[in-house]
N, C-alpha and C positions, 0 to 999 in steps of 0.2 A: 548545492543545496545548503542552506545559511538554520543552523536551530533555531528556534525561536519558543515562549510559550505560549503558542498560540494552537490549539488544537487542531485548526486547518489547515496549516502552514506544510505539513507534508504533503498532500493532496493536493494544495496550490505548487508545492515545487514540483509534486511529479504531474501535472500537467502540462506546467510550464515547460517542463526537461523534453516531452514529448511533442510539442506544439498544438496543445489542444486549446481550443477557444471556450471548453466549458468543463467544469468538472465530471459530469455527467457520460462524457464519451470514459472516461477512466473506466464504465461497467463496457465498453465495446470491446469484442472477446479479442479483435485486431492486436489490439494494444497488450494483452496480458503476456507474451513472451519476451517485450520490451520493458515492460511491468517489473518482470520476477528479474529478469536482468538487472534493472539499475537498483532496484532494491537488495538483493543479495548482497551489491556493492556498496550499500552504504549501515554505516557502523549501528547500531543500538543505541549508541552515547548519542548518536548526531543529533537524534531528536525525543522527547522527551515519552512517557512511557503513552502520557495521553495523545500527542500523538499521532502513535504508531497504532492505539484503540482504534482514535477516529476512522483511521486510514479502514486501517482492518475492516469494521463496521461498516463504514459507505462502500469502499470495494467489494466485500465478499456477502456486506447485507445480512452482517451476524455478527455475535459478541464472542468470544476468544472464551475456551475453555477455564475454566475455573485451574488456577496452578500455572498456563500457559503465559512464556513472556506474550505480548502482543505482537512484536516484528516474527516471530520465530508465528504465528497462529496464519498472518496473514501471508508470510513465504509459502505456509503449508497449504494454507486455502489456495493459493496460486496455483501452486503443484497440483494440487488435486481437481483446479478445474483444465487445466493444460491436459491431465491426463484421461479427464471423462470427454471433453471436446477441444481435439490440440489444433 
């Protein structure tokens, strides 16, 4: 996954990482254990803070607590949907 400042540029690579042919499957619950995986793996620096927003925001369908980095809100939103339906 290459940075860029492009707001959907995460979203586009973890699609791509995944081999999905649409954004849109990233909310199929399939995918979120492969999800939390490759993103654990990759740094804060990698990509810029907006982002790791967007990400968060289209993935979890919610904005990141007030204080909260964004990588660290959508790791957590992960978790917490893995742990209500794993």
């Amino acid at each position: 996954m290459t940075p860029t400042n492009d707001p959907g540029r995460l979203l586009q690579d973890l699609a791509d990482a995944l081999g999905l042919l649409y954004l849109s499957d990233l909310h199929t619950p399939r995918y979120r254990v492969s999800l939390l995986r490759m993103l654990e793996n990759v740094p804060a620096s990698q990509y810029s803070d907006a982002e790791w927003r967007a990400a968060a925001s289209y993935i979890l369908c919610g904005e990141a607590a007030a204080g909260e980095a964004p990588r660290d809100h959508l790791l957590r939103g992960l978790r917490e949907m893995l742990r209500k339906n794993p």
